[in-house]
C-alpha positions as CSV (number, residue, x, y, z in Angstrom):
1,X,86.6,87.4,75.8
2,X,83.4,87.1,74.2
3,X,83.1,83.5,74.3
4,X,79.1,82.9,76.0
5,X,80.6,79.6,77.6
6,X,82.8,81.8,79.7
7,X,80.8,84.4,80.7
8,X,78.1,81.6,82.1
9,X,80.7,80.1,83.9
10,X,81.5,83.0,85.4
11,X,78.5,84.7,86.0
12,X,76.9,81.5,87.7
13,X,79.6,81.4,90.0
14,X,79.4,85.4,91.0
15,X,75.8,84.5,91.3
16,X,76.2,81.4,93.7
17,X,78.7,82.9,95.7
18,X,77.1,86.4,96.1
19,X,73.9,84.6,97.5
20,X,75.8,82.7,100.0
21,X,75.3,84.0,103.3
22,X,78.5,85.7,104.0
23,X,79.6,88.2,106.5
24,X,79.0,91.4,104.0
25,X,75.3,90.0,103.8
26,X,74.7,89.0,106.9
27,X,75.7,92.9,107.4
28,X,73.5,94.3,104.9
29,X,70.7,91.7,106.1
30,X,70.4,92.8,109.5
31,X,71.1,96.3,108.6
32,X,68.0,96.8,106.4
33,X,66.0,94.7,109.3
34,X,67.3,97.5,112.3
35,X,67.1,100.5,110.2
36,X,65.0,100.1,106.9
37,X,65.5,100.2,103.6
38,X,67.6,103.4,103.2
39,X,70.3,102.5,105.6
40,X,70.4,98.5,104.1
41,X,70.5,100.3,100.6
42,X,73.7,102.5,101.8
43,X,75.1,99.6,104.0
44,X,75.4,97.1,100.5
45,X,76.6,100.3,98.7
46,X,79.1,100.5,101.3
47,X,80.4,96.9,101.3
48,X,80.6,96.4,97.7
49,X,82.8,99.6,97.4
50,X,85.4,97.8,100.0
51,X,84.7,95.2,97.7
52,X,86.1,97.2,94.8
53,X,89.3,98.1,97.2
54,X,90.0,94.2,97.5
55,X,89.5,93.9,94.0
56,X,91.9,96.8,93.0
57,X,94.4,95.2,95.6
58,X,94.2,91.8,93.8
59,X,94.8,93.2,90.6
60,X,97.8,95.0,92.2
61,X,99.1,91.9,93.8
62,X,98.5,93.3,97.0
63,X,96.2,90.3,98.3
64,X,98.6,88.0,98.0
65,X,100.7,90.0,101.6
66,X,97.9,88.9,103.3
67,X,97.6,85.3,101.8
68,X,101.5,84.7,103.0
69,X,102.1,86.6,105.9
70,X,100.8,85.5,109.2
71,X,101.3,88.7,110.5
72,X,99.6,91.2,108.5
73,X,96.8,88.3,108.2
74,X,96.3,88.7,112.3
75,X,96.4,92.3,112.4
76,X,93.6,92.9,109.9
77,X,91.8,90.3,111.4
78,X,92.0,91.4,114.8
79,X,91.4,94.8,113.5
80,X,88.2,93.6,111.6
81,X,86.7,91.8,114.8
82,X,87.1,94.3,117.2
83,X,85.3,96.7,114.4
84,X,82.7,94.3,114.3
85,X,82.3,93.9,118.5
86,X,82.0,97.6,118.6
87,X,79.3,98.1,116.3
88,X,77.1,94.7,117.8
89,X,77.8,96.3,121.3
90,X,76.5,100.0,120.4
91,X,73.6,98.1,118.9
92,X,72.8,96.0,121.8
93,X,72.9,99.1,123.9
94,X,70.9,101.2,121.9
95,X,68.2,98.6,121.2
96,X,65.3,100.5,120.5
97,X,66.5,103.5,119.5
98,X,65.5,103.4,115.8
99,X,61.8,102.9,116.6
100,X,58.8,105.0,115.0
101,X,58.4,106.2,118.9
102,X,61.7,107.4,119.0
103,X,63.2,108.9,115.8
104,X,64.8,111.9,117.4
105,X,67.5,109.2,118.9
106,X,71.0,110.5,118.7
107,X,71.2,106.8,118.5
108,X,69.7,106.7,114.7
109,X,72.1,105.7,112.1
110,X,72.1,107.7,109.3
111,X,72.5,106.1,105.3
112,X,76.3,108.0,105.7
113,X,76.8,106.3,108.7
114,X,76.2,102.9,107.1
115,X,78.1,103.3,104.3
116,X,81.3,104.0,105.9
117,X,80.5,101.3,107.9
118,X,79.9,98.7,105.5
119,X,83.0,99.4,103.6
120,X,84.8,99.3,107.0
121,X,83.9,96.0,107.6
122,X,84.2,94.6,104.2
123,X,87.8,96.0,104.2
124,X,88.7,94.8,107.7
125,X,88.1,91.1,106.7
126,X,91.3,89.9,105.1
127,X,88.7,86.8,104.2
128,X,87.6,88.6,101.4
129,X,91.0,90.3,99.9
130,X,92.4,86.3,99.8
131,X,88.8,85.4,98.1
132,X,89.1,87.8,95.1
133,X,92.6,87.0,94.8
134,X,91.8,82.9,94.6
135,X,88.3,83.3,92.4
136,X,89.4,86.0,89.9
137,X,92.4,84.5,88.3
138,X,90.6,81.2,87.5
139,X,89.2,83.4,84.6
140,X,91.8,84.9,84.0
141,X,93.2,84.3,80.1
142,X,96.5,85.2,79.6
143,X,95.5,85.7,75.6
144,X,92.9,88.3,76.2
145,X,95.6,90.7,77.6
146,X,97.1,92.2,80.8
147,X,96.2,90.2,83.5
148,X,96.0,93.2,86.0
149,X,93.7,95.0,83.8
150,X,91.7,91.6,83.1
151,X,91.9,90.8,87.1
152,X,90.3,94.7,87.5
153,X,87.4,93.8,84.9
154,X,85.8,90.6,86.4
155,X,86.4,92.4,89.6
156,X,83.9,94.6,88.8
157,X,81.8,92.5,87.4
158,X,81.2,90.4,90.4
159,X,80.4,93.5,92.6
160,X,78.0,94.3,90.4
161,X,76.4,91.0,90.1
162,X,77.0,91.8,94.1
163,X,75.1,95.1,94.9
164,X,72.4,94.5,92.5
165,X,71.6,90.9,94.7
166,X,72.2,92.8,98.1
167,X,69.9,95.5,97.2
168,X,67.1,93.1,95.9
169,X,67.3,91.9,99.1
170,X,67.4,95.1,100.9
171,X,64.6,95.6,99.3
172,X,62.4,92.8,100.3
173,X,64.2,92.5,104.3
174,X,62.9,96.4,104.1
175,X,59.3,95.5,103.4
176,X,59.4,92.9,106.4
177,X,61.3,96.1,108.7
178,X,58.5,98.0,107.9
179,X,55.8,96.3,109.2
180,X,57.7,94.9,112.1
181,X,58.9,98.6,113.0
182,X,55.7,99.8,114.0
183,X,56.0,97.5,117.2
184,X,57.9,98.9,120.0
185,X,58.8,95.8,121.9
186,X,59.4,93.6,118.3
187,X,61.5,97.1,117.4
188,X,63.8,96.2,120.5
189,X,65.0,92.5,119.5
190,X,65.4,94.3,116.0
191,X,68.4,96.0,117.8
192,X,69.4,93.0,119.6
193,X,69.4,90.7,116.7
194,X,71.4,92.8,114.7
195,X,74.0,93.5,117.6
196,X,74.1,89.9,118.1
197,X,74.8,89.3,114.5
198,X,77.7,91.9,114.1
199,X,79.2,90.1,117.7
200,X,79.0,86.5,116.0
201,X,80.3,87.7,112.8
202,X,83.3,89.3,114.8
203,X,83.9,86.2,117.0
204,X,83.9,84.2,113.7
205,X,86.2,86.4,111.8
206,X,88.6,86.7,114.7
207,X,88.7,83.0,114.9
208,X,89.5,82.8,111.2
209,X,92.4,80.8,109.6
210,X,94.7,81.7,107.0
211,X,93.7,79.2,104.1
């Protein structure tokens, strides 16, 4: 598979799709902008390692349960968006919290906590098992060997081309945070910003089709 035609393809289209504003970077987004740098680094770490779970199922044929069967379909979705609710609720309430003026919060999230949380969410939205399973074999090349193993491979590769976009972007949300942080009030619609993302993105994701 060394063929530079084929890798621009596919890179291009890892690029263009990992910049489009999606729920896992919405997440990561609004993450970095509540919290700070730290916690938006660990939140992209954690959604491109449920990333890597969808990618292993699609290599498995695993994805392809939830592309047929209504059921299992609703059940992660449902799941998903009431993962999603929770979080944008706790955030609402605890708008604030994460301010300069009040770091000793129980309500602080810590980098851990955002990890697992960000590879929650990317795991509880069936969207993205059905994506990997519908964008990876179009490069697949039945020539170049095992198809599972091949399927694994450009998996990989588009959550690296993933987490290195996510955290250039943590990285320049982060400077923004900063500087907005320092404001109590501004701090406060932080919080609510980000719960009212997280409630949105649930709403949307529980009203999500099976296509």
């Amino acid at each position: 598979m060394a063929d530079p035609a084929f890798w621009l393809v596919f890179f291009s289209a890892a690029l263009v799709l990992n910049l489009s504003p999606g729920p896992d970077l919405l997440f990561v987004l609004s993450r970095t902008l509540s919290s700070g740098r730290r916690v938006g680094v660990a939140s992209a770490c954690g959604v491109c390692s449920g990333a890597l779970v969808h990618v292993a199922a699609a290599a498995l044929g695993l994805s392809a349960i939830l592309a047929t069967s209504a059921l299992a379909f609703a059940v992660v979705k449902y799941v998903g968006a009431a993962y999603l609710l929770y979080l944008g609720v706790q955030a609402l309430r605890s708008a604030g919290a994460s301010s300069p003026l009040n770091l000793n919060s129980a309500a602080r999230i810590t980098a851990w906590q955002a990890y697992r949380q960000g590879i929650l969410v990317d795991i509880l939205n069936p969207k993205a098992a059905i994506f990997f399973m519908a964008f990876l074999p179009q490069f697949v090349r039945p020539n170049e060997g095992a198809v599972a193993l091949q399927l694994l491979a450009l998996g990989v590769l588009v959550v690296l081309v993933a987490i290195i976009i996510e955290c250039a972007l943590v990285l320049l949300a982060a400077r923004a945070s900063s500087a907005l942080r320092g404001n109590r009030r501004l701090s406060q619609w932080l919080d609510r910003v980000f719960g009212s993302v997280l409630i949105g993105l649930g709403i949307r994701l529980g009203l999500a089709e099976r296509t």
